[in-house]
C-alpha positions in Angstrom: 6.3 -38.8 46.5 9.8 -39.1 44.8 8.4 -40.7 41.9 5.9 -38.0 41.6 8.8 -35.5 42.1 10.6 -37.8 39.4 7.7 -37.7 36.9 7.4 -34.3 36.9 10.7 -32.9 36.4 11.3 -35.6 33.5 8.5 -34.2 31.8 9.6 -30.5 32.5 12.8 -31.3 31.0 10.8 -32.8 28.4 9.3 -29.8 27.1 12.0 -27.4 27.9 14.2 -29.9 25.3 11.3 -28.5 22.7 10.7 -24.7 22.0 9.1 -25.3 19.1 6.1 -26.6 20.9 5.9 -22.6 22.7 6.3 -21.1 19.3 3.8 -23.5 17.1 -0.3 -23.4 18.2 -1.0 -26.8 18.4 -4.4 -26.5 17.5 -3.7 -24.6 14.1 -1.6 -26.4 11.6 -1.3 -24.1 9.6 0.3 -21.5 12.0 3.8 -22.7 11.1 3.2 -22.2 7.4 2.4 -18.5 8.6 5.2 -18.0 10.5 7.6 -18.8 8.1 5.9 -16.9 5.0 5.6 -13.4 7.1 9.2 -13.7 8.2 10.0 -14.8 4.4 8.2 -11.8 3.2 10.1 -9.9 5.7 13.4 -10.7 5.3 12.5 -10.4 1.1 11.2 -6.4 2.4 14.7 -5.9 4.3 16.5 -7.0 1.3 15.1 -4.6 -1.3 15.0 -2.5 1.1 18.3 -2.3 1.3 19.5 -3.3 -2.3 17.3 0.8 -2.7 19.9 2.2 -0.4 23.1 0.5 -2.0 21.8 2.1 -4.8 21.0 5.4 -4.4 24.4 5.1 -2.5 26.4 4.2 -5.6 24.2 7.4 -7.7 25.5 9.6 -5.5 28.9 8.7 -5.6 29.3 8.4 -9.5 27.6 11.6 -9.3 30.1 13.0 -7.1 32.8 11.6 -9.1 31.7 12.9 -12.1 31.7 16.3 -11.0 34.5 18.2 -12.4 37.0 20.0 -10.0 37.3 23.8 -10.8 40.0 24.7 -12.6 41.5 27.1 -10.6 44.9 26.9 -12.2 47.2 29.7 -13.5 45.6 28.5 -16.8 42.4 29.3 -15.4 40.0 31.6 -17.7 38.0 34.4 -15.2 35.0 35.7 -16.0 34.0 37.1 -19.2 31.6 40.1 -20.4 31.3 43.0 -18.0 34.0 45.4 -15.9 32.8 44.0 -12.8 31.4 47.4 -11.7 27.6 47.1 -11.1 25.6 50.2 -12.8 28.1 50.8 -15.6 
């Protein structure tokens, strides 16, 4: 009885020292090949993904920045053409 009880927790510990085994089909070799291109091709999505954003990011800041200020200094030109009364 104890070596039964020894034999089976060896081999428990066995596979517990091996996740890959849960993660791999056995009876499909190719599975692992799988695997590792979807989560390559989905890494390579979540990188342009967000080399778009960074970049529409920087647009709209050197768009921001090259917005001129008003100039609303005592140099500051008003308005031109009319007497600011509507109708006349």
């Amino acid at each position: 009885m104890r070596r039964l009880i020894a034999t089976l927790t060896a081999a428990s510990l066995g596979l517990a020292a091996t996740p890959a085994l849960a993660q791999v089909q056995q009876n499909n070799p190719n599975a692992a090949n799988r695997s590792m291109e979807t989560s390559g091709q989905m890494r390579a999505l979540r990188q342009e993904q967000t080399t778009q954003g960074n970049t529409l990011r920087m647009d709209i800041q050197r768009n921001q920045a090259a917005t001129p200020a008003p100039n609303t200094g005592p140099n500051a030109i008003g308005p031109t053409g009319g007497t600011g009364v509507i109708g006349r």
